[in-house]
C-alpha positions in Angstrom: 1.6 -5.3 -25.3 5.1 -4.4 -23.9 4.9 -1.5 -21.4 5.9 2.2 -22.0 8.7 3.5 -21.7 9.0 5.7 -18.4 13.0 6.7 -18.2 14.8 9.3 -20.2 17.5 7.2 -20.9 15.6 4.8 -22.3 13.3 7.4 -24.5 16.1 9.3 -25.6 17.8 5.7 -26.9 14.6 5.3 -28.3 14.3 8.3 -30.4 18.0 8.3 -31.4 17.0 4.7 -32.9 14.6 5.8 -34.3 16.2 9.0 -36.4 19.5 6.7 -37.0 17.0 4.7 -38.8 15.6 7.6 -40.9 18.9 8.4 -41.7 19.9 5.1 -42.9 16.8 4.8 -44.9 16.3 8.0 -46.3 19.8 9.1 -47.7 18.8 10.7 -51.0 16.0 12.4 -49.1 17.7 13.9 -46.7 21.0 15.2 -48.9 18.0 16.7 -50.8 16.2 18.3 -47.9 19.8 20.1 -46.4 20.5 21.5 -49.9 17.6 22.7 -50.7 16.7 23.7 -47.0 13.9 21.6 -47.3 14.7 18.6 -45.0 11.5 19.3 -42.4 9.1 19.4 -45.6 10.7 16.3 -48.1 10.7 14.0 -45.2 7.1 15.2 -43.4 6.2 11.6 -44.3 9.0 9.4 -42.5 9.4 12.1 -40.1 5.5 11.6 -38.8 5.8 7.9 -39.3 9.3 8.2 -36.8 7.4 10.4 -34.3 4.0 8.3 -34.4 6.3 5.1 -33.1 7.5 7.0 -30.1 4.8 8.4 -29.3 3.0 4.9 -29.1 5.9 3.7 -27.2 6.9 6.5 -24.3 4.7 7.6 -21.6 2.5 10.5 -22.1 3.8 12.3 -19.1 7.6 12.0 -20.9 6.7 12.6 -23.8 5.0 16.4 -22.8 7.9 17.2 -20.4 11.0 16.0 -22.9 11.8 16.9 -26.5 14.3 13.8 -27.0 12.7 12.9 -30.5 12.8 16.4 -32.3 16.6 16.9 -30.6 17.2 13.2 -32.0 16.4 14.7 -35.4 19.3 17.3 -35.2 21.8 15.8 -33.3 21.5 12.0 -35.3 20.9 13.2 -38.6 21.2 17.1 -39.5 24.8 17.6 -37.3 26.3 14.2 -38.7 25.2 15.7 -42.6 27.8 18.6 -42.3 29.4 17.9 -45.1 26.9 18.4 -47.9 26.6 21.8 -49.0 24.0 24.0 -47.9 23.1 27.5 -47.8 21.5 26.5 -43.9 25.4 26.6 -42.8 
């Protein structure tokens, strides 16, 4: 078992990764979610799945002192989607 990740460079490469991926993945989901201001709730699913591999992958102590994965979710996917329409902006 590879070790966890202890750095915040390396967590927050780690959770960009990880929502790049989501986005890739998920593009009819998540042009839903921002029109219908329901991007949290359509992709709870992928979202958990996304959070539950860096979790198992970043130190505890990181982990409770950092919010790299939930900032990975706005800055990777939600602030590169500003160009579909939504009543959220």
């Amino acid at each position: 078992m590879a070790a966890l990740i202890d750095t915040p460079e390396a967590a927050n490469r780690l959770a960009r990764a990880i929502a790049s991926d989501l986005s890739l993945y998920n593009e009819a989901k998540i042009k839903e979610g921002i029109e219908n201001d329901t991007f949290f709730s359509v992709l709870r699913e992928e979202i958990a799945e996304g959070r539950a591999h860096y979790e198992s992958r970043v130190d505890p102590k990181l982990r409770g002192s950092t919010n790299f994965f939930d900032r990975a979710l706005v800055d990777v996917i939600l602030a590169r989607k500003g160009h579909i329409k939504s009543k959220i902006w």
